[in-house]
ZAMARGU-4260 file (C-alpha; in steps of 0.2 Angstrom, whole numbers, plus 5000, padded with zeros to 4 digits):
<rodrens>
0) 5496/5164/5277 | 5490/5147/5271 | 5473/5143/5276 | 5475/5131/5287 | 5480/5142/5299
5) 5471/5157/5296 | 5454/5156/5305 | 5447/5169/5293 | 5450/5161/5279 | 5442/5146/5284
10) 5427/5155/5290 | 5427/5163/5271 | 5431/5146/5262 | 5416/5136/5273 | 5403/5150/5271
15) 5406/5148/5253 | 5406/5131/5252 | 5389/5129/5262 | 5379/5142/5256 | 5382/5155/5270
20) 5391/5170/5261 | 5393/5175/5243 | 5403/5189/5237 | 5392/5199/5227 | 5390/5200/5210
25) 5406/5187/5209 | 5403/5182/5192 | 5407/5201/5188 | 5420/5203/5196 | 5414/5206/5215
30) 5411/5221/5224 | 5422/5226/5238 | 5411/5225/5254 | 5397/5218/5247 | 5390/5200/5251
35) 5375/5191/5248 | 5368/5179/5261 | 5365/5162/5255 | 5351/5149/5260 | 5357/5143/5277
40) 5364/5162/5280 | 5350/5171/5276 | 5343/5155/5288 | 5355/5160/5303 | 5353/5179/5301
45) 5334/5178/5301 | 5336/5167/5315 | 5346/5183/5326 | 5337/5194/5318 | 5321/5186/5325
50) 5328/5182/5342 | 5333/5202/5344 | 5314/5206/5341 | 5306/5196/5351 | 5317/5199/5367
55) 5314/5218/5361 | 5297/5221/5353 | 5286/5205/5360 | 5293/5201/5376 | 5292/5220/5381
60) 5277/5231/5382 | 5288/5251/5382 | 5295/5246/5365 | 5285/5245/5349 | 5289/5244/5330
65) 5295/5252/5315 | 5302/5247/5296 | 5308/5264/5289 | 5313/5267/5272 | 5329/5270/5265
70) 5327/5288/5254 | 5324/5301/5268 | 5323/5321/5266 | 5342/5327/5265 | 5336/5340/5279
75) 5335/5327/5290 | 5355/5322/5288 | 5359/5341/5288 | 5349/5341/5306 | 5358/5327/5311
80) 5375/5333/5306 | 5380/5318/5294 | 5382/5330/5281 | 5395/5340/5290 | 5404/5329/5298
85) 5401/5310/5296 | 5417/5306/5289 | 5435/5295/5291 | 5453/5303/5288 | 5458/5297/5272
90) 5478/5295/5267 | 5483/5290/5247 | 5500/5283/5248 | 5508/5291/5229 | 5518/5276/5224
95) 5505/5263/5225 | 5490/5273/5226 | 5481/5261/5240 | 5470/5271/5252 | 5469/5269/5271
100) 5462/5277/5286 | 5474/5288/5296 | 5467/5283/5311 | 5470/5267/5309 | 5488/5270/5304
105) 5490/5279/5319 | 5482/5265/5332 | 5496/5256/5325 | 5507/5267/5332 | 5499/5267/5349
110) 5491/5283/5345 | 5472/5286/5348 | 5464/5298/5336 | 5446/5294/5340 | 5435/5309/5340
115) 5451/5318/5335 | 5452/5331/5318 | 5461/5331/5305 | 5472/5347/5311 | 5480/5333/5326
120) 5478/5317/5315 | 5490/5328/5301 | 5501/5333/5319 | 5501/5315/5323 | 5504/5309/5306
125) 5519/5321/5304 | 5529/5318/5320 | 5527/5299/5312 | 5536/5305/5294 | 5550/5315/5301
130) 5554/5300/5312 | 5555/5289/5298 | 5542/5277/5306 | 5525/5278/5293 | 5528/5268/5277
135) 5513/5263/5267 | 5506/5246/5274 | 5506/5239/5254 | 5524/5244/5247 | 5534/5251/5259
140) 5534/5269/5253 | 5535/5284/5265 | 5528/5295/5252 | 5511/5298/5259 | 5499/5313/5257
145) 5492/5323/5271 | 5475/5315/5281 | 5459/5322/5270 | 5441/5320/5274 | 5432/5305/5267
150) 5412/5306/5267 | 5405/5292/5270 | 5388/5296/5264 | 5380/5286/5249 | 5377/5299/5236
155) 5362/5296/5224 | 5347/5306/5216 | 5329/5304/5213 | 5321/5308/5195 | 5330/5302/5180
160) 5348/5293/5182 | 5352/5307/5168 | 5348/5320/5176 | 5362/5331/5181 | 5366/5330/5200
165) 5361/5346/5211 | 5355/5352/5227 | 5337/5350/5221 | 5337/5331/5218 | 5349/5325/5228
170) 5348/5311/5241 | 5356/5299/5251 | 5355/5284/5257 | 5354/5283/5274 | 5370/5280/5284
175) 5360/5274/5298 | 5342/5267/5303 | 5341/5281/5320 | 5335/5294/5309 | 5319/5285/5305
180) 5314/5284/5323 | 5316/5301/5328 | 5306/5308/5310 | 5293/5295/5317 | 5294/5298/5336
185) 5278/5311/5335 | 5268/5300/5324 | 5272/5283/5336 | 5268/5297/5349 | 5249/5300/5341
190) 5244/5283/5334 | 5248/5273/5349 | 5247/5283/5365 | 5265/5276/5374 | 5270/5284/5389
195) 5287/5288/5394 | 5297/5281/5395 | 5295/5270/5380 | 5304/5265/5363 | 5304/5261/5345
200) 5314/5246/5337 | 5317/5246/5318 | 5330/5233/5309 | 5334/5240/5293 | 5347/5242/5280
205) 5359/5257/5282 | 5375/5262/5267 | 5391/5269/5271 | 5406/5273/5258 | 5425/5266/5268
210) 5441/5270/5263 | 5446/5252/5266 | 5432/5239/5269 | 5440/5221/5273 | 5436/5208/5286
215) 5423/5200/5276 | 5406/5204/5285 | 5413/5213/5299 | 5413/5229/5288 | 5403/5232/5274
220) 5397/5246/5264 | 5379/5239/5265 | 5372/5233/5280 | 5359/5227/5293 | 5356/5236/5308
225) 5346/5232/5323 | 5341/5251/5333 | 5331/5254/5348 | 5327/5272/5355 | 5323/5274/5371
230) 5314/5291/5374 | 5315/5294/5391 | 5313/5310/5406 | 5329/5320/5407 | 5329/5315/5425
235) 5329/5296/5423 | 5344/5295/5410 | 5356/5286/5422 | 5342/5274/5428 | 5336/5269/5410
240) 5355/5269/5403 | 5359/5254/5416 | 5347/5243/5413 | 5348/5244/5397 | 5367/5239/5396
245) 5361/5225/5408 | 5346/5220/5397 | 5359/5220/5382 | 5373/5211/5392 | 5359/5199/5396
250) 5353/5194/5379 | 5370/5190/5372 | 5370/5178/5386 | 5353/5170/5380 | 5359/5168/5363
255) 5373/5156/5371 | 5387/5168/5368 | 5400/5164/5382 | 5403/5177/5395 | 5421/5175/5394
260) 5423/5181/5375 | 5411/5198/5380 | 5418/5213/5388 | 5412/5231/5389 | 5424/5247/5381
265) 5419/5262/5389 | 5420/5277/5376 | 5433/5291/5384 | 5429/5304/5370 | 5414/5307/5368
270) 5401/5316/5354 | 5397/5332/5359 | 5375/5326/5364 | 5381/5310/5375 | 5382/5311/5393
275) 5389/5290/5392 | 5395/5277/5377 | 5397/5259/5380 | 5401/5247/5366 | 5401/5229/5370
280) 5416/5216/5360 | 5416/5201/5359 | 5431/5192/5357 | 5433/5186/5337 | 5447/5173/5335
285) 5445/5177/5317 | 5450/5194/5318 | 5463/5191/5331 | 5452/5200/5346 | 5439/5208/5355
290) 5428/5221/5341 | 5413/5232/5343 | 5397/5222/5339 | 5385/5234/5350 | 5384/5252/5354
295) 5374/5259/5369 | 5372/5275/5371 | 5365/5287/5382 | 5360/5302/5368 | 5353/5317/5378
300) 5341/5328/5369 | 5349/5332/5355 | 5343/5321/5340 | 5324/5326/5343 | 5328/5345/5348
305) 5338/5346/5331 | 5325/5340/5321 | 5313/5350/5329 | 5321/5365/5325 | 5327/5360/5307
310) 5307/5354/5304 | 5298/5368/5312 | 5287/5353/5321 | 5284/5353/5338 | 5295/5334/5345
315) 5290/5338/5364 | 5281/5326/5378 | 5268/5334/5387 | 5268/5325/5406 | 5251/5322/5413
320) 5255/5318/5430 | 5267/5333/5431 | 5258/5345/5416 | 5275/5350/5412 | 5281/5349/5392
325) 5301/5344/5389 | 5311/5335/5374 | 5312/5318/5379 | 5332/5310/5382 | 5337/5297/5372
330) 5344/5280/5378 | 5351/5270/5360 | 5356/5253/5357 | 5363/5247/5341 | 5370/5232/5333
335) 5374/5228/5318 | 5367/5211/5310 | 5381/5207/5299 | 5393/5207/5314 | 5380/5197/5326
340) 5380/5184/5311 | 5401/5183/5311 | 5401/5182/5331 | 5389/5168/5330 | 5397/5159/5316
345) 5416/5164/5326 | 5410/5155/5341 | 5403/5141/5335 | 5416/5136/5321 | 5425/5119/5330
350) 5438/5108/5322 | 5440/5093/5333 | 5446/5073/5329 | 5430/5062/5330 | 5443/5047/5331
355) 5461/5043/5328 | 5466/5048/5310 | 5447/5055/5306 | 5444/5074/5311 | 5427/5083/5308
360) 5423/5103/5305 | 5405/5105/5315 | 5395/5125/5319 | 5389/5122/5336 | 5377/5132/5334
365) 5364/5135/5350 | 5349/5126/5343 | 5337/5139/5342 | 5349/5149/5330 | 5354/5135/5318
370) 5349/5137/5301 | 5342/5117/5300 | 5334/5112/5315 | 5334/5092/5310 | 5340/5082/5293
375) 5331/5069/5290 | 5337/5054/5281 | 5331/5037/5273 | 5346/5025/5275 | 5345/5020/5260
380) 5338/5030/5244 | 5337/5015/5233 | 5322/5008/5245 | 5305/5015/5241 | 5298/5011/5257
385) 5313/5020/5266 | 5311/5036/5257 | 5292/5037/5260 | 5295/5033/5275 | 5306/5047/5277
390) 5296/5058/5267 | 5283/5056/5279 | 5293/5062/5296 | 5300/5076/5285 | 5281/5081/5281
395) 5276/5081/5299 | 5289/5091/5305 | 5293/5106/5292 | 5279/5114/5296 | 5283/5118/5316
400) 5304/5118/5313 | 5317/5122/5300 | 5320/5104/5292 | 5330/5096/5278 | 5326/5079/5267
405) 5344/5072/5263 | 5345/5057/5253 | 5363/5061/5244 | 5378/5049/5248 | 5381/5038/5263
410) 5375/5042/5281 | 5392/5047/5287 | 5398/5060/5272 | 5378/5066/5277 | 5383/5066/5297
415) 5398/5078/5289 | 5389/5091/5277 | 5376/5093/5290 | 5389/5094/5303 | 5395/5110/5294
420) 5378/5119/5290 | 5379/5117/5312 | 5362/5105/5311 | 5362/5100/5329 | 5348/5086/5325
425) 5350/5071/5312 | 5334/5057/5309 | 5338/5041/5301 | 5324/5030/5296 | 5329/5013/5295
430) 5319/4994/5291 | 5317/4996/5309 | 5308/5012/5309 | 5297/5001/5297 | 5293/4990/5312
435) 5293/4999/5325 | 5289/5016/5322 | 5303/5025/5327 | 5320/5034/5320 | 5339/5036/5324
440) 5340/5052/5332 | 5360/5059/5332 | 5364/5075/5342 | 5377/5086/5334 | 5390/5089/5348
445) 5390/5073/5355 | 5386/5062/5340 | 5378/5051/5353 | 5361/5041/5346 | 5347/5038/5353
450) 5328/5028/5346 | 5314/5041/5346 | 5296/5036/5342 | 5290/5046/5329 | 5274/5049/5340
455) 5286/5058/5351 | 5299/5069/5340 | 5290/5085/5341 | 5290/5085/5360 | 5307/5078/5359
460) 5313/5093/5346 | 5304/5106/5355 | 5312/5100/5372 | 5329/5104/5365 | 5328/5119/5355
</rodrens>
C-alpha cells in the first residue's frame, strides 16, 4: 500500500523525520523491534511518563515508589511461573521459513485460542489444514509445521560472556517490572509503615523474545512499563478493583484522549490466580482498531504467597485493628509506555487544508504533553537586534517550559516543522516587539494570532498548558 494512504506509514515516515523514532542500530542494519527515541520522542514519552506518576505517586498518599533493577534471582521467575509457562505457540511455515504465532493465525479464522494449549491450538490448526483453509500468510504454502512453544524470556548470564551457559549462571532479563514489587513488598512494608490497603508504582524496562514483532512501537522486544500493585484485604478486592478501573478510565481522559476512541474488553478466560481482567483499547486508526494499551487486574494472593513459599520469607500483613495476619490481595494495573506514546501520537496526527491548494500535517498534541511547549522566533535572523531580542524571551522562559529558539528559513516553513513536532505555541518577535514590548503569539490548532506582552507570557503559557 503506497504511503499516502497507509496511516502507519506516515506515522513511521514523520517520526523519523522529526526526531520521534529511530530504528535501532539502523546504520547496521536495524533490529527487529527495537527503537530508539529521539529528542522530541524521548520529550513526549517523558512528558506520559511524568503525567502517570504524578496522578499515581504525588497526587496519592496509599501509593509510593520504586525503580527496580533489571537482573533479578532466577527463583524469582521459577516462583512466578514464567519459566514454565510464559510463552506463544510458534508455527514455521517449511517453504519460506517465516515464523508466526498460531494464535494469531487462528483469530483469523474466527477462532480464539487465548489461554488455550498447544494440545487444542494443534486441534484447531489441523481442522484448518484438512480443510484446505491455512496457507502461510508470506507465500501461500500449506506446508506448515505443528504449533511449538516459544519462550519468551531473555536468556543471558552473569560472569564472563565466555563462560559456558548453566544453571549456576544463568539469568534473565526480566519479562516484566511486577516481580520487583512483590521481592520489595516486605521491605516498602518495613521502611515506610503503609497501611493497607496501599501500593507501589515502579516504571521500568521489561524484554520479551516474539515470534513476530511488527507494528512499529506497539510491540517490541524492549520495553517501558508503567505497574502499580495494589496490596489490599481479601475482603475489599471487589471495592479496590472498581475504583481503580474508574481511576484508570479517568486518567486517559485527563490526558485528553477522547472517550469515544476507549473501550473496556472484559477478559472471559482467565489465569488460574485472578478473580477479574479488564484491558482498556483504544481505538488506533493506524492499526486499523481498537488494541490493548492497559491491563487491570484483580490478582488474588497468589504473587506474594508464591514467593513466599519459593523464598522461605514470611510476605504476610499483620492487622492492627483486627490482630489477624493474612497475605494481602492484589489489584494490578499496567501500561505499557511505548503504546501510551503510539496512542498519543495516533490521536493527535491531523492532515487538514489551511487554504485552497495549501494543506498542512500538524500533532495536536494536548499542551501539557507536547514535546515543545513554545518556539520562539526572530523574524528575521539577519537583524542583530531581533535575535537578541529573541534570545532574550527564549532565556526567560526555558527555565519554567520546554522551549525552542528557531531562526532557520522563513516564518511560514517554521509555522510548518513546528506544526509537525505538535508545538501548540509559536512567538515571533518583530521591530514592533522592539517598541513595544511584546510578541506574536500563534496557537497551533487554530493558527489564530494574538499581541502578548512579554511582561505577561508566563501567566499567559501557564494559563494554557
Amino acid at each position: 500500500m503506497e504511503q499516502k494512504n497507509n496511516p502507519m506509514e506516515k506515522l513511521v515516515s514523520l517520526s523519523k523525520r522529526r526526531g520521534f523514532v529511530f530504528p535501532s542500530s539502523e546504520i547496521y542494519g536495524g533490529l527487529g523491534a527495537i527503537y530508539d527515541y529521539g529528542h522530541y520522542g524521548t520529550l513526549l514519552k517523558n512528558n506520559i511518563r511524568d503525567a502517570w506518576l504524578k496522578a499515581m505517586v504525588q497526587e496519592r498518599d496509599d501509593v509510593v515508589s520504586l525503580d527496580g533493577a533489571i537482573f533479578m534471582s532466577p527463583k524469582t521467575w521459577e516462583a512466578s511461573g514464567h519459566l514454565a509457562s510464559f510463552d506463544d505457540p510458534q508455527v514455521d511455515c517449511k517453504k519460506c521459513r517465516s515464523r508466526f504465532r498460531a494464535d494469531h493465525l487462528l483469530e483469523d479464522f474466527g477462532v480464539n485460542s487465548d489461554k488455550a494449549g498447544l494440545e487444542f491450538i494443534n486441534a484447531e490448526l489441523n481442522k484448518l489444514k484438512d480443510g484446505g483453509k491455512l496457507k502461510c500468510p508470506n507465500c501461500g504454502s500449506k506446508d506448515l509445521t505443528e504449533a511449538k512453544r516459544f519462550s519468551l524470556m531473555v536468556k543471558s548470564n552473569l560472569g564472563s560472556p565466555t563462560d559456558e551457559l548453566t544453571e549456576e549462571n544463568v539469568i534473565y532479563l526480566r519479562p516484566e517490572t511486577c516481580g520487583n514489587i512483590y521481592l520489595q513488598y516486605k521491605n516498602t512494608l518495613d521502611s515506610t509503615s503503609p497501611k493497607l490497603p496501599f501500593g507501589i508504582a515502579q516504571v521500568g524496562k521489561a524484554f520479551r523474545n516474539e515470534i513476530v514483532a511488527r507494528q512499529f512501537i506497539f510491540r517490541t522486544r524492549e520495553f517501558e512499563q508503567l505497574e502499580m500493585q495494589y496490596f489490599v484485604f481479601p475482603q475489599e478486592v471487589k471495592n479496590n478493583y472498581e475504583l481503580w478501573k474508574q481511576t484508570r478510565w479517568d486518567w486517559y481522559l485527563s490526558l485528553g484522549i477522547k472517550p469515544e476512541n476507549i473501550r473496556w474488553y472484559k477478559h472471559e478466560k482467565l489465569a488460574h490466580y485472578a478473580s477479574e481482567a479488564y484491558d482498556i483499547e483504544y481505538n488506533f486508526e493506524s492499526l486499523g482498531g481498537f488494541k490493548e494499551v492497559e491491563g487491570i487486574h484483580a490478582r488474588g494472593d497468589w504473587d506474594l504467597s508464591q514467593h513466599s513459599k519459593f523464598s522461605g520469607t514470611d510476605l504476610s500483613y499483620f492487622d492492627e485493628a483486627t490482630k489477624t495476619r493474612f497475605v494481602p490481595h492484589v489489584v494490578e494495573t499496567s501500561a505499557g509506555l511505548g503504546r501510551l506514546f503510539l496512542m498519543v501520537l495516533d490521536q493527535a496526527y491531523t492532515e487538514e487544508e489551511v487554504k485552497e491548494g495549501e494543506s498542512r500535517t500538524v500533532l495536536k498534541f494536548p499542551p501539557k504533553l507536547a514535546p515543545i511547549k513554545a518556539a520562539i522566533f526572530p523574524l528575521l535572523k539577519n537583524k542583530p537586534e531581533l535575535v537578541a531580542k529573541a534570545r532574550e524571551v527564549y532565556n526567560s522562559l526555558k527555565s519554567e517550559f520546554m522551549c525552542e529558539f528557531d531562526d532557520n528559513g522563513n516564518i511560514g516553513k517554521r509555522y510548518r516543522r513546528q506544526d509537525e513536532i505538535g508545538t501548540p505555541f509559536c512567538l515571533t518577535i518583530d521591530f514592533d516587539s522592539l517598541e513595544k514590548d511584546d510578541v506574536t503569539v500563534r496557537d497551533r490548532d487554530s493558527m489564530e494570532q494574538a499581541r502578548i506582552k512579554i511582561s505577561e507570557l508566563k501567566n499567559y503559557l501557564r494559563d494554557r498548558i
